[in-house]
N, C-alpha and C positions, 0 to 999 in steps of 0.2 A: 465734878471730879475734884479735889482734894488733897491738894500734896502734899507730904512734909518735904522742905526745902532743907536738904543739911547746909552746914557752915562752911562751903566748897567755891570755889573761885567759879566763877560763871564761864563752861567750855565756851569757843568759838565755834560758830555750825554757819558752814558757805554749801550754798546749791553748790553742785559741781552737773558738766557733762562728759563722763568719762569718757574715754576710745573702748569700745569692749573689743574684744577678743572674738572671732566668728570661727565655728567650728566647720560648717559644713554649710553649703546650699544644695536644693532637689532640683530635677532640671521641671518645666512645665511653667504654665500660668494661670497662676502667677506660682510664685518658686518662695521654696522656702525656705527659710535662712534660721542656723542655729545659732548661738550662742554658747561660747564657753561659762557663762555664769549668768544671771539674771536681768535681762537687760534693761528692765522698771520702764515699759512703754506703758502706757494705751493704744489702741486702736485709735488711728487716726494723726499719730503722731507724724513726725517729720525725722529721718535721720537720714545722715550720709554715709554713704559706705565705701570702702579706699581697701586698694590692692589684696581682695579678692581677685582667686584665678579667675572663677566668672565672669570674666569682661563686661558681660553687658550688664551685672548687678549693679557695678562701682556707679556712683552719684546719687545723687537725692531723690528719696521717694516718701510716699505715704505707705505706712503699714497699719496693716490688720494682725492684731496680735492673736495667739494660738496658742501658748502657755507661757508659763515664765520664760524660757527659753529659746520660744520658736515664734518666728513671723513670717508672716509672707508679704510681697509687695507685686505688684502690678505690671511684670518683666515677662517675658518669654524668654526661660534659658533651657538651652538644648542643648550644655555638658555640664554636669554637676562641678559645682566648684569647691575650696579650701579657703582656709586663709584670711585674714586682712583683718579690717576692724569694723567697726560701726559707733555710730555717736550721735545722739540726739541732736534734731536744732531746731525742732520748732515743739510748743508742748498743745497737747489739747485743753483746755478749762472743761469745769464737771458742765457748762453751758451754752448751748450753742450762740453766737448772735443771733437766729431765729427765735431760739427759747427765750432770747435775754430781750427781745423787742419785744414778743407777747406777752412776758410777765410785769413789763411795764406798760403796754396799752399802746405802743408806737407800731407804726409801720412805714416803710418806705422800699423802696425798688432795690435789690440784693447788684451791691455793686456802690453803693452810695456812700461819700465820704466818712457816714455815722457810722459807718460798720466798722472803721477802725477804731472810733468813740466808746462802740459800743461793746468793744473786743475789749477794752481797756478797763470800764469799769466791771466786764464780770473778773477781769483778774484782780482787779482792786478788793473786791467784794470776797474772793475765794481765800484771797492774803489776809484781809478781817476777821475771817472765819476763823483761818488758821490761827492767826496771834491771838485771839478770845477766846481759844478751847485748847491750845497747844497741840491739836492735831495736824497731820500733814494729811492733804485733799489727794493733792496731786502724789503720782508717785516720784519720786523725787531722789536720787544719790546726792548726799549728802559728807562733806569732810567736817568731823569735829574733832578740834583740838584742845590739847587738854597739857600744863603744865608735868601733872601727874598721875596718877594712878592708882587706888585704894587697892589694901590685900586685905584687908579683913571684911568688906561688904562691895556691894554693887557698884559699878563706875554707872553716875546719873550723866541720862543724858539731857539735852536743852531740847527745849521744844523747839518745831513741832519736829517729833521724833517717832510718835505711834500715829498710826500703828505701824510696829518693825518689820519690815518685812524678810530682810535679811543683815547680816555682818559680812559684809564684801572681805575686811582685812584690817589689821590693828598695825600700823607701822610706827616703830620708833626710828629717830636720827642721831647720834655720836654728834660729839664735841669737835669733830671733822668735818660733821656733813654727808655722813654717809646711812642714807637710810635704809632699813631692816624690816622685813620684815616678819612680823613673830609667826611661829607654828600655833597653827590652830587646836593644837593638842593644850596649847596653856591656856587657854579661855575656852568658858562655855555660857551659851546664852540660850537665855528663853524670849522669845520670838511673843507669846500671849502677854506676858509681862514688859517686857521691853527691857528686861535685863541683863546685865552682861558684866561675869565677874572670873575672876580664876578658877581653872579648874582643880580637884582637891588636890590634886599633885602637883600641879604649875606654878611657876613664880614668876613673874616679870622679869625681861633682861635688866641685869646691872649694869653699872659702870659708868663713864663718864659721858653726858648727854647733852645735847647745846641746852642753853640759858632756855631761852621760852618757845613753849610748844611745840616740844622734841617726840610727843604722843597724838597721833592721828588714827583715829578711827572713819572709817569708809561705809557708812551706812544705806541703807536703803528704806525710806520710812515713807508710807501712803496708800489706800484705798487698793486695791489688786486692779481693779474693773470702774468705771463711772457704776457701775450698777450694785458695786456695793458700799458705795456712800451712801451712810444711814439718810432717810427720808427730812428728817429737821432739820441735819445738817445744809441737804441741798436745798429745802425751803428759805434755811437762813441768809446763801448766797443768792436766791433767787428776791428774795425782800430786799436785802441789800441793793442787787445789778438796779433793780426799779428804782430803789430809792434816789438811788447816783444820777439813771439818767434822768430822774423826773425832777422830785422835792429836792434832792440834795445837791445840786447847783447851788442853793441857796437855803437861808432858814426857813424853817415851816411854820407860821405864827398860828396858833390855834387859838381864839382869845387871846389871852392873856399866857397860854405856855405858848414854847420856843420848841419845839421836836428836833431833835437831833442825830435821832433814828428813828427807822418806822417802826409799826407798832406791829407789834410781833414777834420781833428780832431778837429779844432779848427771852422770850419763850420758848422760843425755836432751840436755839442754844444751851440753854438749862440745867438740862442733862450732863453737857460736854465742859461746861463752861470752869474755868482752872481760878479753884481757891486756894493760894497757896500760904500754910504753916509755916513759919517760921523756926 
């Protein structure tokens, strides 16, 4: 992939765990819980849930995700509830520890120290991936900040960014401290592209704005499902996990070369891989 890089101050881009907003729960089990806006899980994740009517949903659970909007979790509730939040905290990798000990050729008893080791270098590996292709694996809400804001072309974003899956919300803050934020009638974005710019009749709010990074964008950028992360991609992290827990301890002397990554890693990638124009 191929960028032209304009002549633009480099945004700030931080993972964030937002609180979302829950619209409803179904009673049964397991129960299912909505979402006012997209909550960027996987199956499998870890969130906490707070003041929901549903009493017995509040606290931390595993969920199985059921669309953008909707999850179920492992509760038996017998009155629909309203209300409250929810928030990620723990996230799944595209890898199991099981997958990440057989594509290295290890084994040992589930439950063994190495499996927090092992938990560690597939995240290492999935973060590799991301920064050498500027793609985001995981799905991921992310805050980028941004001094200012183009009217005549696309506001770019920083990787990894694609693929987008939604624009949560664009907030500016006043020279007070008072943040705002804009109607989604002034921006419009294309979700395939990843772009995001005024709509033909919109303008950005004026007027007097704090000094730096008064413009925050709330994105949602990463894979929908583990099962639709392209094949190379998760080969790549899968070359990688092996690589970490095996040969990349230390240098890999081959004769006279030094390996530095494994062999393959750099084909797997290829496709994805970010050359960027100046």
């Amino acid at each position: 992939m191929t960028l032209l890089v304009p002549r633009w101050p480099v945004p700030v881009s931080t993972p964030v765990q937002p609180e979302l907003a829950i619209t409803e729960s179904m009673t049964g089990n397991p129960s299912r819980v909505t979402t006012a806006t997209a909550h960027g899980l996987w199956t499998g994740d870890t969130v906490a849930i707070a003041g929901h009517t549903a009493e017995a949903l509040n606290g931390t659970h595993v969920v199985t995700v059921r669309s953008t909007t909707t999850f179920t979790v492992p509760v038996d509730v017998a009155v629909a509830g309203t209300g409250g939040t929810m928030q990620r905290q723990a996230t799944t990798e595209p890898l199991t520890i099981e997958e990440g000990k057989l594509r290295a050729g290890l084994d040992w008893v589930a439950g063994d120290p190495r499996d927090a080791l092992m938990a560690s270098f597939i995240a290492a590996a999935r973060q590799k991936v991301e920064q050498d292709t500027g793609r985001a694996i995981v799905l991921t809400h992310r805050d980028v900040t941004y001094d200012w804001l183009p009217t005549s072309y696309a506001i770019p974003l920083p990787w990894p960014s694609v693929p987008l899956q939604a624009v949560e919300s664009i907030t500016y803050t006043s020279a007070e401290g008072i943040a705002t934020v804009v109607p989604v009638t002034v921006y419009e974005y294309d979700l395939a592209q990843g772009a995001i710019g005024l709509a033909p009749t919109g303008a950005w709010p004026t007027g007097s704005l704090q000094n730096y990074g008064p413009w925050v964008l709330r994105i949602l950028a990463g894979y929908s499902t583990k099962a639709a992360i392209p094949p190379l991609l998760l080969h790549a992290i899968g070359l990688l996990t092996a690589h970490y827990a095996t040969a990349g301890r230390d240098l890999v002397t081959i004769g006279t070369i030094v390996a530095t990554t494994p062999y393959g890693y750099a084909d797997a990638i290829a496709p994805f891989r970010l050359e960027a124009v100046a």
